[in-house]
C-alpha positions as CSV (number, residue, x, y, z in Angstrom):
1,X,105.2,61.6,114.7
2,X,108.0,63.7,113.9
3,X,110.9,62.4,111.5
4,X,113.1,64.9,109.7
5,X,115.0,62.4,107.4
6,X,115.0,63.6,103.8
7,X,112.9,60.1,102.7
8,X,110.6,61.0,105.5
9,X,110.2,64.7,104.1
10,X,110.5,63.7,100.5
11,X,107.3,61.0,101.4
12,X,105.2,63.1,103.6
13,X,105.3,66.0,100.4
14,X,104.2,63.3,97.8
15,X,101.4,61.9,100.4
16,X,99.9,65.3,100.5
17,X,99.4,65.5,97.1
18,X,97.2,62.1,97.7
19,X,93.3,62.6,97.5
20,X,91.0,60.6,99.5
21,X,90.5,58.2,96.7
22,X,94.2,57.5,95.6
23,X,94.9,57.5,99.3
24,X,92.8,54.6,99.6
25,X,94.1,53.0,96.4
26,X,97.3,53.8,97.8
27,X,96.6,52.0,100.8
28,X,95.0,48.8,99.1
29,X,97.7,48.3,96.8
30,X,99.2,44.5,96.6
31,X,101.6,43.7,93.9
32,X,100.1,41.5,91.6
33,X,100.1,37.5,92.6
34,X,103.5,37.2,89.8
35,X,105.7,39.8,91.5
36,X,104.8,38.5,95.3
37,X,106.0,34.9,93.7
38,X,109.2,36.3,91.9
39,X,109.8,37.9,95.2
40,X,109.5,34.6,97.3
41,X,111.2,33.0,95.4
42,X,114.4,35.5,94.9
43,X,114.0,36.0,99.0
44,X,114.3,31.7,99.2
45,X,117.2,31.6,97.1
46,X,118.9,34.7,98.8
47,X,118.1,32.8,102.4
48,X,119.9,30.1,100.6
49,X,123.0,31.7,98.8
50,X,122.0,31.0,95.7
51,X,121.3,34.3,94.0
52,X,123.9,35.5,91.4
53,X,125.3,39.2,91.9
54,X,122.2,40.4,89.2
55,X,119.3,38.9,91.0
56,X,120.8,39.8,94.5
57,X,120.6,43.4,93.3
58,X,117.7,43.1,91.9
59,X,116.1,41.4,95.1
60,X,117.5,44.6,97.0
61,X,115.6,47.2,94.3
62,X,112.1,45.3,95.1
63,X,112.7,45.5,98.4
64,X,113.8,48.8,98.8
65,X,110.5,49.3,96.5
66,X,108.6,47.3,99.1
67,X,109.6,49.8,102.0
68,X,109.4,52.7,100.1
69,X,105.7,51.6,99.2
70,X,105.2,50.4,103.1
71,X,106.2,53.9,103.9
72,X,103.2,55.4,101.7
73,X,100.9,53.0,102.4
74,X,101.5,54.1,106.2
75,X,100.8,57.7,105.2
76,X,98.2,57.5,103.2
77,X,96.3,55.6,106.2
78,X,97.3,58.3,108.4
79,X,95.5,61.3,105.8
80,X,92.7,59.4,105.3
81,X,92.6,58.9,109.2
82,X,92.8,62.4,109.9
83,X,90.4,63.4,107.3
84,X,88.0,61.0,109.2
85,X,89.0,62.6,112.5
86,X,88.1,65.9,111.1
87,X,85.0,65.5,110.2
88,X,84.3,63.1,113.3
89,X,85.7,66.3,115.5
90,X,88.3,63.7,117.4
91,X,92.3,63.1,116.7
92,X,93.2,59.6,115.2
93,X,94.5,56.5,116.4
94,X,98.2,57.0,115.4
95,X,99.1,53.4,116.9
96,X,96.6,52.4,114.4
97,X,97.9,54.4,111.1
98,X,101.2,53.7,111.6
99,X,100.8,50.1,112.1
100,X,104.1,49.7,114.0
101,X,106.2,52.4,111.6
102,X,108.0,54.1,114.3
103,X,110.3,56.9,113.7
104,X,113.4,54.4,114.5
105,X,111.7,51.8,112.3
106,X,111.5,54.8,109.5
107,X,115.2,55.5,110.1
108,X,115.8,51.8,109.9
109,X,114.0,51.0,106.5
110,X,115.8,54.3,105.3
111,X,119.0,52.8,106.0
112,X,118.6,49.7,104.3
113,X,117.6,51.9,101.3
114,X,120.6,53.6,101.3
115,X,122.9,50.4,101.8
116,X,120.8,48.2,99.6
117,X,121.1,51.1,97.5
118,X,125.4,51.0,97.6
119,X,125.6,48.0,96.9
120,X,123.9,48.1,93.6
121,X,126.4,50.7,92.4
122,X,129.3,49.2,90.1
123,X,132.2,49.5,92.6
């Protein structure tokens, strides 16, 4: 899958440095139970208009975090699937590693990074 963007580049570099192990710690991170509730609850209150210009920008750092860790997640699966393909002799299921990260949806989360990202500046 090829994707030249910087964050793509910028990713793929820090994936290699990944071992098996971290790759798979990579790949079974959650965010503990607290954060997945703060983030609920910011994501309700956003839905609703309620978020003050603090938490709204706060909202958009976790989930430009989110993607940015959705991104790695979906590399590290694909290095620890190769590694499996290599020594199984076969290439691996990309549909599977990439669990629906096309390059468009790369591009995508990369460009709500870089908004999200804006609009946290002081203007």
């Amino acid at each position: 899958m090829a994707n030249s963007s910087p964050l793509n580049e910028v990713l793929d570099a820090l994936a290699q440095c990944l071992s098996p192990e971290a790759a798979e710690r990579v790949v079974n991170f959650r965010a503990p139970a607290s954060v997945q509730a703060h983030i609920e609850d910011l994501a309700s209150r956003n839905t609703e208009g309620e978020l003050c210009e603090s938490e709204l920008a706060e909202y958009a750092r976790l989930v430009s975090a989110g993607n940015l860790i959705a991104i790695l997640q979906a590399k590290a699966r694909r290095l620890l699937a190769e590694a499996h393909a290599s020594r199984e002799g076969k290439l691996p299921e990309w549909s599977d590693v990439y669990q629906g990260l096309t390059d468009d949806k790369l591009g995508e989360i990369e460009s709500v990074i870089r908004e999200r990202a804006d609009l946290s500046r002081p203007s």
